[in-house]
LUMNU-186107 format. One record per atom (N, C-alpha, C): z, x, y. Coordinates in pm, whole numbers, padded with zeros to 5 digits, always signed. Each point is the difference from the previous one (the first is absolute). Layout:
<pts>
ZXY...
</pts>
This chain:
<pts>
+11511+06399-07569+00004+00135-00052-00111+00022-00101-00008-00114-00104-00127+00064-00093-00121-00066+00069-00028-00015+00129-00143-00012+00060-00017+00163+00029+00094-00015+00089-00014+00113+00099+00024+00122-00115+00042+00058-00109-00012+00097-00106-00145-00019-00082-00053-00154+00019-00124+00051-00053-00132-00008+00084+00026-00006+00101-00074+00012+00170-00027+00115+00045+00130+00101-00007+00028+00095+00064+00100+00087-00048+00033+00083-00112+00082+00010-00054+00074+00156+00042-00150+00070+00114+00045+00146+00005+00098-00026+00108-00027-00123+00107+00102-00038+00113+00106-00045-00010-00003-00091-00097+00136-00054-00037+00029+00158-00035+00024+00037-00066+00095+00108-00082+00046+00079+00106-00057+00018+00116+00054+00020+00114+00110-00025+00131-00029-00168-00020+00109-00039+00062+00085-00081-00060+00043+00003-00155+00094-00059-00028+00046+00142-00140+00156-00020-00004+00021+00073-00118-00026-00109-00172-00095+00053-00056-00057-00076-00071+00085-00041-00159+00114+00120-00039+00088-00039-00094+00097-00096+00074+00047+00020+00123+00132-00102+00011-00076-00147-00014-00106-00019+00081-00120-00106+00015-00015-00102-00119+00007+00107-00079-00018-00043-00152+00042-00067-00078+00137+00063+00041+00133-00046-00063+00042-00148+00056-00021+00025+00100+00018-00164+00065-00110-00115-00043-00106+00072+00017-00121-00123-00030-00099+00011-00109+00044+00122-00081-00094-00016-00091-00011-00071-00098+00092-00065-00027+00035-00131-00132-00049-00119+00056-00097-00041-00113-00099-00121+00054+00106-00120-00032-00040-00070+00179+00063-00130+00004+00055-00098-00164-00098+00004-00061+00007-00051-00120+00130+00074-00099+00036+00069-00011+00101+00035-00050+00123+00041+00089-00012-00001+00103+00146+00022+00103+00087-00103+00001+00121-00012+00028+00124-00095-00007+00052+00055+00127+00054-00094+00084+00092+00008+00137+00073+00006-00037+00148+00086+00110+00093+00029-00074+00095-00150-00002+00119-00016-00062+00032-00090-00022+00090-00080+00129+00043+00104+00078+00115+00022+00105-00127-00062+00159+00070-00024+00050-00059-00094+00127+00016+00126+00086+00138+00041+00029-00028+00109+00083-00097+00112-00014-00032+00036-00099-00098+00089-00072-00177-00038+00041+00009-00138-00002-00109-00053-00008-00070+00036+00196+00082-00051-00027-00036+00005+00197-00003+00129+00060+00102+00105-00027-00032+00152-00018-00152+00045+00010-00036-00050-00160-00121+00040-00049-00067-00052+00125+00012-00142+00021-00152-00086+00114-00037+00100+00121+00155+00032+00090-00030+00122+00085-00017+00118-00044+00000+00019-00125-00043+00166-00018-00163-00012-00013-00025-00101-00072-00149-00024-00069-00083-00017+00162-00008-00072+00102+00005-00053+00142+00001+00165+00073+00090+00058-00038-00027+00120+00070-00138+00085-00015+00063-00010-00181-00162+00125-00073-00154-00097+00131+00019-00136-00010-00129-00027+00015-00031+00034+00134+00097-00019+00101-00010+00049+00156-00034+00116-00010+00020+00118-00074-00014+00110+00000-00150+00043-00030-00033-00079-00160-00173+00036-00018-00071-00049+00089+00048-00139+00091-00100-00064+00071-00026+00104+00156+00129+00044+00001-00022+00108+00102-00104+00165+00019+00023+00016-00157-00087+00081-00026-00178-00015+00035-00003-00100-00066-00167-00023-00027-00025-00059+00109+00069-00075+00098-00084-00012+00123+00060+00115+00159+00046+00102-00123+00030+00134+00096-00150+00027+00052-00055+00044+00094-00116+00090+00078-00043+00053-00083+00082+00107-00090-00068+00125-00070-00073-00062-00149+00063-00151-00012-00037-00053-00128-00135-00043+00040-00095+00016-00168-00078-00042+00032-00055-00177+00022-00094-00006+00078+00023-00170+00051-00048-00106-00106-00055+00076-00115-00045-00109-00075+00091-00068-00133+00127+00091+00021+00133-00042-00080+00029-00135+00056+00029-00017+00120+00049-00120+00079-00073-00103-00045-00164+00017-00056-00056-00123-00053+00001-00045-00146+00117+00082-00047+00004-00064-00141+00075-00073-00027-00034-00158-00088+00070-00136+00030+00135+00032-00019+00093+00112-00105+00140+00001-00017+00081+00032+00069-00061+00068+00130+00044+00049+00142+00041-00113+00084-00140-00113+00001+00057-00101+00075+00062-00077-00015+00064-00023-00199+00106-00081-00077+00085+00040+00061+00047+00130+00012+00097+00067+00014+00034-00021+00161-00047+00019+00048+00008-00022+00178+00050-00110+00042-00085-00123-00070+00077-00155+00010+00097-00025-00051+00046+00037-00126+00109-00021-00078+00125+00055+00098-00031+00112+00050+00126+00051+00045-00003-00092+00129-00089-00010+00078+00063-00115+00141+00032-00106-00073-00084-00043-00106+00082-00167-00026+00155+00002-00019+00035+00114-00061+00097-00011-00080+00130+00111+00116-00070+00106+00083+00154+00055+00049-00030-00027+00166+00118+00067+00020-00030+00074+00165+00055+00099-00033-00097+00130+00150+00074+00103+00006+00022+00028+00099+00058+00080+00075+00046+00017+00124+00060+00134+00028-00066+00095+00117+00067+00111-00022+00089+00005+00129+00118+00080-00034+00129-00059+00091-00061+00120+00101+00066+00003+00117-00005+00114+00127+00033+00140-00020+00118-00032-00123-00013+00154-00070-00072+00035-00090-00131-00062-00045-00091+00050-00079+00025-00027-00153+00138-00108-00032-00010-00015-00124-00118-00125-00050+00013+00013-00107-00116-00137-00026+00095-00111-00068+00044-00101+00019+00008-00132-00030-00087-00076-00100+00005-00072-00128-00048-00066-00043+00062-00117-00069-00042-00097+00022+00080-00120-00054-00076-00114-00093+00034-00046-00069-00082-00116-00069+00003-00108+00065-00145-00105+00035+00023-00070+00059+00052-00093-00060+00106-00132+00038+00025-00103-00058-00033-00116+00097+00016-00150-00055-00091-00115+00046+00127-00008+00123-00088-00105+00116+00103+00038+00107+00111-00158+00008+00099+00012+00061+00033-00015+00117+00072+00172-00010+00079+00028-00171+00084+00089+00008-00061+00147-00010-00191+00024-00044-00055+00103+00001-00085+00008+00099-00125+00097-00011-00107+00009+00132-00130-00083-00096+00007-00089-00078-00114-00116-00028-00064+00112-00082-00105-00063-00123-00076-00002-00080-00133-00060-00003-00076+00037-00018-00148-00080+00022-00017-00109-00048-00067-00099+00040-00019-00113-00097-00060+00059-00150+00071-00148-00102-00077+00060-00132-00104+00028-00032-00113-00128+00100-00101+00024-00015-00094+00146+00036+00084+00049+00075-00065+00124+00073+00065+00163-00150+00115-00026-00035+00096+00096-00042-00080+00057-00133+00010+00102-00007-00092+00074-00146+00143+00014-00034-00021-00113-00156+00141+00033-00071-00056+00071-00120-00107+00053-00006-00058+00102-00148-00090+00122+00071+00045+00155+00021-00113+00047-00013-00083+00028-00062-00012-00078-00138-00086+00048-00099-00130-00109+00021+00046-00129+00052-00073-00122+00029+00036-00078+00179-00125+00050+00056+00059-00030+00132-00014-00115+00072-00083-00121-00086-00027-00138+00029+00184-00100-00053-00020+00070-00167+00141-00044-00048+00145-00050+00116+00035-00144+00027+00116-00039+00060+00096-00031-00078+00109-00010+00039+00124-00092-00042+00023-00138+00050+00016-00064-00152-00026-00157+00039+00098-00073-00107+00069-00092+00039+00124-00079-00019-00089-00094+00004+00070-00107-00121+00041-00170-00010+00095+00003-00067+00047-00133+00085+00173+00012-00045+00066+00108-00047+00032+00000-00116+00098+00111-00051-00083+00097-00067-00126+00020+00014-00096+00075-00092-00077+00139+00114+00021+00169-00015-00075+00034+00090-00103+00056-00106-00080+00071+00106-00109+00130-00080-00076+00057+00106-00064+00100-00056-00089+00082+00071-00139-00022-00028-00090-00093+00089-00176+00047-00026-00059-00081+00107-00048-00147-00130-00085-00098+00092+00046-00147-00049-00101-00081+00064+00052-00124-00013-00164-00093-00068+00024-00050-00092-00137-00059-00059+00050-00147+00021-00183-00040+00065+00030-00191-00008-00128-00059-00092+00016-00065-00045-00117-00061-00109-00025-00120+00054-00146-00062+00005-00021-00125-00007-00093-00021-00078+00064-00176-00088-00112-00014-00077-00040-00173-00005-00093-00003-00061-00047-00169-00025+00081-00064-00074+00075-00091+00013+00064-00106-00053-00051-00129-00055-00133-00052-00027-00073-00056-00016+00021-00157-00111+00043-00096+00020-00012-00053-00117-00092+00018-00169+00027+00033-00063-00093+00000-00119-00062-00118-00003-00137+00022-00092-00127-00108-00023+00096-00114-00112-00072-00069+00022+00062-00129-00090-00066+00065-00194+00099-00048-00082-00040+00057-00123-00094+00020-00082-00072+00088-00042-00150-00044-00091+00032+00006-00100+00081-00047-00030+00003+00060-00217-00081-00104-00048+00011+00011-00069-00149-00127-00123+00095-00129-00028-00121-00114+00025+00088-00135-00014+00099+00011-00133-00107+00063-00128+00114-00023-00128+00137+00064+00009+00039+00087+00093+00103+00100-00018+00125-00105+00119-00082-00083+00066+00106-00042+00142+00041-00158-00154-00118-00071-00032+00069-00114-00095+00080+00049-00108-00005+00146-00070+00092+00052-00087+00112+00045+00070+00054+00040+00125+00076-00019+00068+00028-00130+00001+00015-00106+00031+00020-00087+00007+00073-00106-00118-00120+00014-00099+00057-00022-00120+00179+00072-00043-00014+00064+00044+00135+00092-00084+00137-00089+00097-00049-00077+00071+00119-00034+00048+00120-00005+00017+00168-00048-00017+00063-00004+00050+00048+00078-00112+00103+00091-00034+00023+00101-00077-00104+00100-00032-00130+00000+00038-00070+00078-00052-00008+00151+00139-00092+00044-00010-00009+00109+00059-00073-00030+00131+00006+00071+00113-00081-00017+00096-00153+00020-00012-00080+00014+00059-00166+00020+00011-00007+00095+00059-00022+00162-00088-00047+00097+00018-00120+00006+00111-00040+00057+00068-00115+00014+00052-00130+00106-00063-00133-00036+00018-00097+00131-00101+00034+00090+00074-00034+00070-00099+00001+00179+00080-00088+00006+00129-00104-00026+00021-00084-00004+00087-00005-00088+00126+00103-00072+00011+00042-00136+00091+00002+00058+00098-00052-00042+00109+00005+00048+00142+00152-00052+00087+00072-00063-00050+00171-00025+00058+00044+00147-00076-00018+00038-00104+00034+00135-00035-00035+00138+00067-00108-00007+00014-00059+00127+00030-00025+00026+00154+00007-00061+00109+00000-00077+00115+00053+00139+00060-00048+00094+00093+00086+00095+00044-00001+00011+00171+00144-00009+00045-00009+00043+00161+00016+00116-00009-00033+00061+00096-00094+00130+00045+00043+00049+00160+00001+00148-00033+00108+00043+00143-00101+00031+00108+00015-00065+00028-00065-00043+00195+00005+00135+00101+00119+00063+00007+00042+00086+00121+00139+00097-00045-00034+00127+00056+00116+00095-00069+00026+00046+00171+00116+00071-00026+00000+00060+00176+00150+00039-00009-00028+00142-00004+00115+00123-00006+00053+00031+00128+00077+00020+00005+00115+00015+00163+00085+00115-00056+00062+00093+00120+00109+00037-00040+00127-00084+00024+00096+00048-00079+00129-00100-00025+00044-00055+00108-00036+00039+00103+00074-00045+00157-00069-00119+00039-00101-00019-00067-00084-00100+00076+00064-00148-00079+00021-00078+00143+00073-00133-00068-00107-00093-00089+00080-00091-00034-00121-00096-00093-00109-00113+00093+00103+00004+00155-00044-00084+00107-00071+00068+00072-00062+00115-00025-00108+00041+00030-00083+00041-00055-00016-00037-00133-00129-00013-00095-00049-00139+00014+00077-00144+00027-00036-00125-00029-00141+00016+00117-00010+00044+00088-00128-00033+00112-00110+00123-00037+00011+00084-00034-00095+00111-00092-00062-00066-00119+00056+00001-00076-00001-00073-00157-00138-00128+00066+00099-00064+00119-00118-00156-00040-00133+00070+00083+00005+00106+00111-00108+00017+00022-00107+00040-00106+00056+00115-00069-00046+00065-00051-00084-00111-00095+00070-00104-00121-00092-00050-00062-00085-00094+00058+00015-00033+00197-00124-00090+00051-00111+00066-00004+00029+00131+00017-00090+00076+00045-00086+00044-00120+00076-00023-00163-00117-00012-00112-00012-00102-00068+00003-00113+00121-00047-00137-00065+00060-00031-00097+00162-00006+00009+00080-00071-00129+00185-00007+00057-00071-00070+00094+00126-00033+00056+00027-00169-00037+00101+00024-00055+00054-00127-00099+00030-00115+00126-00001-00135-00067+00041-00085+00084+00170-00030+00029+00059+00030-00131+00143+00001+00003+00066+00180-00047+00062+00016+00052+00050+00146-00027+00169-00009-00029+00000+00037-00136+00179+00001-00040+00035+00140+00006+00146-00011+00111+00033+00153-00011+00134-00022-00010+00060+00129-00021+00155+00009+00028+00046+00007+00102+00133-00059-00018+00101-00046+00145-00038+00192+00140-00014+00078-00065-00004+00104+00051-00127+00035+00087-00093-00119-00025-00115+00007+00097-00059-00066+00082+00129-00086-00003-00011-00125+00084+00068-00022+00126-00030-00028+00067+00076-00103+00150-00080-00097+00038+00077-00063+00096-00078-00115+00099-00152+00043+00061+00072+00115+00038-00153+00006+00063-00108+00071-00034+00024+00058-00135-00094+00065-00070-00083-00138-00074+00101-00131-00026-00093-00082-00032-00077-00055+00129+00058-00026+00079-00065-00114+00121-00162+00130+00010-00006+00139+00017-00052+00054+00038-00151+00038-00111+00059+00001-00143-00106+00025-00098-00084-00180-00026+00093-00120+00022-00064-00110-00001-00151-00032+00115+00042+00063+00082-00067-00042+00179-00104+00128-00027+00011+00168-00059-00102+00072+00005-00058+00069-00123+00020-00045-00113-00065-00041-00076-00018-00088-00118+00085-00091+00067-00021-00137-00124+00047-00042-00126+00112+00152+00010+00071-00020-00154+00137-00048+00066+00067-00094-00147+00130-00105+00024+00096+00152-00070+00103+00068+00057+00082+00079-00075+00070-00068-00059+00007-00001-00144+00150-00089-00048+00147+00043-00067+00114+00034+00072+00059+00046-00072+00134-00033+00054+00115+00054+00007+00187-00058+00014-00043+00131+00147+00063-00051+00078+00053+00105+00146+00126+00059-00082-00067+00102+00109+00192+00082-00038+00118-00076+00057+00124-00002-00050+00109-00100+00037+00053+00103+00178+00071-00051+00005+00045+00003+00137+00090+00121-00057+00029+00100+00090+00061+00150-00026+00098-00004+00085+00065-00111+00127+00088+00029+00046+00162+00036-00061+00080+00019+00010+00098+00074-00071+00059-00138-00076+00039-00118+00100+00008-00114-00012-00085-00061-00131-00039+00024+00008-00118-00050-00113-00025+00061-00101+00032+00118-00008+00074+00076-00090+00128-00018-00063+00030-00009+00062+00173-00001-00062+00003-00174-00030-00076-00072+00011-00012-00175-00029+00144-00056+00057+00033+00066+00092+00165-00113+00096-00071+00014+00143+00037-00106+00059-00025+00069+00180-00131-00090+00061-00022+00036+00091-00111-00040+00064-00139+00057+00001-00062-00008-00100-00149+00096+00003-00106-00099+00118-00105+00084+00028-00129-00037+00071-00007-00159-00049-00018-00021-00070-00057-00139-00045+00084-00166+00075+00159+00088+00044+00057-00107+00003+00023-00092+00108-00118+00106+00097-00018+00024+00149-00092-00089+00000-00024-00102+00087-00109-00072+00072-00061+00048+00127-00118+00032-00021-00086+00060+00095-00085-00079+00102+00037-00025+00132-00075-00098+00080-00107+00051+00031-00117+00028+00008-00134+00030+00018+00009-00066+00201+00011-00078-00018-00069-00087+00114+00110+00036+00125+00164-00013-00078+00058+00020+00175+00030+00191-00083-00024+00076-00029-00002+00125-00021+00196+00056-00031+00045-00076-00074+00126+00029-00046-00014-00033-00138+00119+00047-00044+00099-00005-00153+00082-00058-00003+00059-00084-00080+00131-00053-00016+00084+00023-00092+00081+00028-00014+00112+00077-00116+00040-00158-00077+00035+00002-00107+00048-00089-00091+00150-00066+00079+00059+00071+00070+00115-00050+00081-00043-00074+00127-00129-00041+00051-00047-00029+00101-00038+00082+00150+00079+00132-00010-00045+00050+00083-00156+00088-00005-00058-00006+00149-00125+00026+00004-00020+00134+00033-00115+00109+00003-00002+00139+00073-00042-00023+00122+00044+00162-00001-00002-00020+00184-00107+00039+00023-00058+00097-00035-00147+00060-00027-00107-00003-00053-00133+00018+00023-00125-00050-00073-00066+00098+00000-00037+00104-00039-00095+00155+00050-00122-00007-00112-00108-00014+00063-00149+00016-00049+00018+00180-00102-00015+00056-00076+00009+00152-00001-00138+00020-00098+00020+00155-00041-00099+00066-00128+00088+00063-00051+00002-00016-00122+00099+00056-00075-00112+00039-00137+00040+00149-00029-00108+00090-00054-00126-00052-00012-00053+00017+00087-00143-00069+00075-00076-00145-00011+00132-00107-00048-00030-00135-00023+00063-00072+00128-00035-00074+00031+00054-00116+00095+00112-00066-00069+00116-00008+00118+00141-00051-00044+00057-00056+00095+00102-00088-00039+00116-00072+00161+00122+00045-00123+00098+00053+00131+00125+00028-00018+00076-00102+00121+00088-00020-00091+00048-00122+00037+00170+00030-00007+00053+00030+00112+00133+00041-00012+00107-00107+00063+00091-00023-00064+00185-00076+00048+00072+00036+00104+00098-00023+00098+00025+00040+00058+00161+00059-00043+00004+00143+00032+00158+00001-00031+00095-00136+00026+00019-00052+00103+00108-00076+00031+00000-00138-00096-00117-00014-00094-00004-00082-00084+00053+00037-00131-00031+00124-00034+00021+00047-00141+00118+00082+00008+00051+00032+00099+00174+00041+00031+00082-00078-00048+00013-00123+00045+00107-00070-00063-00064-00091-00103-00086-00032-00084-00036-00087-00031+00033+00024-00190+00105-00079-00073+00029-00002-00105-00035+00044-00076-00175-00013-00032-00077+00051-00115-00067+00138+00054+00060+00086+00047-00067+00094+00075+00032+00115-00193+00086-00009-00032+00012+00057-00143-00124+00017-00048-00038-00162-00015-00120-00015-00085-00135+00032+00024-00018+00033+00139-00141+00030+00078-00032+00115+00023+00064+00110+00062-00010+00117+00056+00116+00088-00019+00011+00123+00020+00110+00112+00003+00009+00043+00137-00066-00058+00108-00067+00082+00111+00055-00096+00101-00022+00054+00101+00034-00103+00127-00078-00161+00022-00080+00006-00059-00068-00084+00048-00177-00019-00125-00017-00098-00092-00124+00009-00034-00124-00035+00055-00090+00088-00076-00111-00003+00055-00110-00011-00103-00101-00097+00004-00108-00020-00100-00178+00051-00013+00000+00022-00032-00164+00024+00009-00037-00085-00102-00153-00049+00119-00073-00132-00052-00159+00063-00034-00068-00124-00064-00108+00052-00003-00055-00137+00130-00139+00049+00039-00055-00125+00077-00048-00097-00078+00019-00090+00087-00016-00173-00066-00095+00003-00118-00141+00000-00006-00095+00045-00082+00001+00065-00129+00106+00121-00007-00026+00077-00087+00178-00076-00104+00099-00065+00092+00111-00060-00052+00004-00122-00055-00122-00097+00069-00050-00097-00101-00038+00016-00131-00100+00134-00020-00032+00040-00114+00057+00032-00080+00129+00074+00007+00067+00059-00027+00110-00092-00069+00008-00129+00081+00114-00087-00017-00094-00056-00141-00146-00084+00012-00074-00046-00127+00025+00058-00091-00023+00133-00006-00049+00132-00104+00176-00037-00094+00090-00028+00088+00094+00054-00076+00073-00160-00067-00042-00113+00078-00006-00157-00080-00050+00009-00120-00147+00090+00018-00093-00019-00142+00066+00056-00112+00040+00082+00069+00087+00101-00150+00065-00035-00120+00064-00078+00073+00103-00089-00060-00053-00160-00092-00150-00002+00011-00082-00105-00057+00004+00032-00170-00062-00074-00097-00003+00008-00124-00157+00066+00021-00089-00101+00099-00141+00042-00042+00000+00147+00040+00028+00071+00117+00036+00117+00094+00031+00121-00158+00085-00067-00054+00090+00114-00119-00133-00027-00055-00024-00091-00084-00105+00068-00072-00157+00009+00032-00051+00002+00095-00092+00053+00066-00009+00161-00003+00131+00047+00049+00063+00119+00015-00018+00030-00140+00004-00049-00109+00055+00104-00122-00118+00071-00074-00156-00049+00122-00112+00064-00043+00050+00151+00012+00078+00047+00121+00020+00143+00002+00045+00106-00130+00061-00098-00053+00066+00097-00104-00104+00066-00088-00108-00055+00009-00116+00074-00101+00017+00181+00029+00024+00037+00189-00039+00125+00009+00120+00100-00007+00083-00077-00067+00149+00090-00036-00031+00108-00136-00120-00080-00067-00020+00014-00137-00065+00084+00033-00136+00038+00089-00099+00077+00048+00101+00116+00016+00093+00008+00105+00080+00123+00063+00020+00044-00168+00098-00082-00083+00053+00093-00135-00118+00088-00057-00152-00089+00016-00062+00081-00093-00002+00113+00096-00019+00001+00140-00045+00110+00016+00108+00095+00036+00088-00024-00051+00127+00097+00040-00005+00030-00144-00036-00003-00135-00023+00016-00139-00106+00070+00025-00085-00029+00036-00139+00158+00022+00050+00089+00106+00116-00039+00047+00024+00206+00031+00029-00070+00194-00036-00077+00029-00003-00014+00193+00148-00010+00012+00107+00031-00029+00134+00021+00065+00027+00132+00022-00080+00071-00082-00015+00116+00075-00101+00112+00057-00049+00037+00084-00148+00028+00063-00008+00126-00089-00102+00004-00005-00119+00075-00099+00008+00175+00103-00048-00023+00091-00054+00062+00078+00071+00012+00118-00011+00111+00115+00104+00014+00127-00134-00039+00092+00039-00084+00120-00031-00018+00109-00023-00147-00010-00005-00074+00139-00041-00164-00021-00139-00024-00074-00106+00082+00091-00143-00010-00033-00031-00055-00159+00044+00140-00077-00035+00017-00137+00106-00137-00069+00126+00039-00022+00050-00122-00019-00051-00164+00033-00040-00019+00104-00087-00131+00018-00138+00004-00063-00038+00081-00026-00131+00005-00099+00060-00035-00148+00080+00088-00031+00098-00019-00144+00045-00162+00010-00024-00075+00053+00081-00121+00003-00143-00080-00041-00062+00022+00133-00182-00106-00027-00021+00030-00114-00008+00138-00092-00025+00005-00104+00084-00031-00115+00124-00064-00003+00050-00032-00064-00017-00196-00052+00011-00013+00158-00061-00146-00013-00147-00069-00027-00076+00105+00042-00171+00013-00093+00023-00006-00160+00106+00044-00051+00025+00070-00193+00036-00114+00000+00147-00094+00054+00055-00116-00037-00089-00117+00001-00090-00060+00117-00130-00079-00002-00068+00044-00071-00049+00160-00056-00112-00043-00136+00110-00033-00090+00079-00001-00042+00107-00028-00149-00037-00176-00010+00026-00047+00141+00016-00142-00003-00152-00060-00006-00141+00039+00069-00148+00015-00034+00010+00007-00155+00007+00134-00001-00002-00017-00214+00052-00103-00080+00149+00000+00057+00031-00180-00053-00061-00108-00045-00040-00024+00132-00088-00103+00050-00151-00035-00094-00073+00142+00044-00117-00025-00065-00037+00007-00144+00135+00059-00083-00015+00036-00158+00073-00167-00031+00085-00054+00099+00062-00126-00076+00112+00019-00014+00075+00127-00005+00126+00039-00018+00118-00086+00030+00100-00011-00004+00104-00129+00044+00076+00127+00074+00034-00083+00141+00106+00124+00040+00124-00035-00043+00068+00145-00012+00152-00022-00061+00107+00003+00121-00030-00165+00049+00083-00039+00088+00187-00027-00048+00018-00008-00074+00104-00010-00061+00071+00091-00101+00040+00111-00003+00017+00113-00138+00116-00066-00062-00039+00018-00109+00103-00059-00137+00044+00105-00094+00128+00013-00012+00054+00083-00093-00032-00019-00159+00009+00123-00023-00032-00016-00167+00125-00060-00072+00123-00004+00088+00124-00050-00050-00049-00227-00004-00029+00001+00135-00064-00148+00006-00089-00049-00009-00146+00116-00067-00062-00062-00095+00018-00027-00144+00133+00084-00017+00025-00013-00163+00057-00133-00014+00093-00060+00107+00065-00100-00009-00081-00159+00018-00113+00005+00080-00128-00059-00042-00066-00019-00062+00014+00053-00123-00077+00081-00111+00070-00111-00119+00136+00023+00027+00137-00067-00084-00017-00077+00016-00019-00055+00145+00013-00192+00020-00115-00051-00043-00090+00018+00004-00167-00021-00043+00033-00054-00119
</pts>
């Protein structure tokens, strides 16, 4: 409505009555409240659903003129209403409109990735982890993890350390010490909207930094960007080791920690069966693709899991059925998840935690929430955010500065202060 009033304002006033119009929509989003009542609410969705069938009918009426139809709030409006209703006009000429809901029990919803859940921002998705949602994008950081240089402070300051020995104080480092001032530096930024998983940044991400010559030899990520075969696949094409925990097994079983999960299954590769922990074997072996990866499903036969005691503990269903990965990618998979459980593995791993600290700062300069509407600009707002954070850590560096890897309260420096 306020495109098309400031587009065309002698036409509008024509085909809509412009006080009732008003009354309905003239209170900016920003100060409106839904009503409180559910039935009310949904009222409103088909009344609001109607107004828009109605303007959209107008302006791509014949008599309208054709260059209304090309203004972008026309085509918000056009999509919004298929994403979101059906209409249907019955044989007697009434019109039908319904909200769509997700199916088996509605007529389906678009994927998220496709769904404009903002018309004010039309890149903006809805994106969940765990118990957390929101509306925008999704930011991934990578940075250098680097061991620091071995210490330069001045011989007299490491033997006065020394001297102070056993009750005395530790050995300060100079201000200027390169174990102090030592800064990793953010490698790669790369904005998504919220829909986009984390397992499909891990093969972007490593291209992207081969492709500017700083593709690390070991790469620590979170459990969320990892699988089997994202490692077998970034090792073999471009040379980086991913290091990080797989995601645990999601079967319900394995969830709920009673029962029979994936793991407890022995997988014959060679004669192409399974064997259940009770000894019985499957009856089935099926090569498949399962969301466009290579898979064997590997199914039981009812007449085994019908009568068979622990059927409680395995399945709810007639009969279970497993999905495998192939030999190759389940070896890896089987290592990846031995290592985990190593001492050296844990702390190898605990290089990652450096970029937890990176996310705070940059969720403290403002990146939890976008600056700007659309992906484009927002992903510029990000490079440039991580350009400001690398010079902070440059300035560091080259003035001598000590980074304040550790913040200390003025409450527990006073008490330092005391013990001294």
């Amino acid at each position: 409505m306020e495109a098309l009033a400031a587009a065309h304002p002698a036409w509008l006033e024509q085909r809509i009555c412009v006080a009732d119009w008003t009354r309905r929509y003239g209170t900016p989003m920003t100060s409106w409240r839904p009503p409180a009542s559910q039935t009310r609410r949904d009222e409103l969705a088909i009344a609001y659903a109607r107004d828009g069938y109605a303007l959209l009918e107008a302006v791509y009426d014949s008599s309208a003129p054709g260059w209304l139809r090309e203004l972008p709030a026309v085509d918000v409006l056009r999509r919004v209403l298929l994403q979101n209703y059906t209409r249907t006009i019955t044989s007697g000429g009434r019109e039908v409109i319904r909200r769509r809901e997700k199916e088996p029990e509605g007529d389906g919803l678009p994927p998220g990735h496709a769904r404009i859940a903002s018309p004010y921002d039309l890149d903006a998705r809805w994106g969940v982890k765990r118990e957390e949602f929101w509306l925008g994008y999704k930011l991934h950081v990578t940075e250098t993890c680097d061991d620091p240089p071995a210490c330069t402070c001045r011989p007299d300051a490491v033997a006065a350390g020394a001297r102070a020995g056993r009750g005395g104080h530790a050995r300060e480092h100079d201000q200027g010490c390169a174990q102090l001032v030592f800064p990793n530096l953010i490698t790669h930024v790369a904005t998504t909207d919220a829909t986009v998983t984390d397992t499909q940044m891990t093969a972007a991400i490593c291209d992207d930094l081969t492709e500017k010559s700083l593709a690390p030899g070991r790469h620590y990520l979170d459990s969320g960007y990892l699988s089997a075969a994202l490692m077998v696949s970034a090792l073999t094409t471009w040379g980086i080791a991913l290091i990080g925990p797989l995601l645990a097994d999601t079967s319900a079983q394995a969830r709920a920690g009673a029962g029979y999960a994936r793991a407890d299954f022995a997988a014959g590769y060679d004669a192409q069966t399974v064997t259940f922990p009770q000894g019985k074997t499957s009856a089935s072996w099926t090569p498949c693709t399962q969301r466009g990866n290579d898979a064997i499903v590997a199914t039981f036969s009812a007449a085994d899991c019908g009568p068979c005691p622990a059927r409680a503990l395995c399945t709810t269903g007639r009969r279970r059925q497993l999905s495998l990965l192939p030999r190759d990618l389940a070896e890896a998979q089987a290592a990846a998840r031995a290592a985990e459980k190593t001492i050296p593995f844990q702390a190898d791993y605990a290089r990652r935690a450096g970029v937890e600290g990176t996310m705070h700062q940059a969720a403290s300069h403002g990146a939890r929430r976008a600056r700007y509407r659309g992906l484009p600009k927002t992903r510029l707002d990000h490079v440039y955010m991580a350009c400001a954070l690398n010079l902070l850590r440059l300035e560091a560096y080259w003035t001598g500065t000590p980074l304040d890897r550790q913040r200390t309260s003025h409450l527990a420096r006073l008490e330092l202060r005391l013990a001294a």
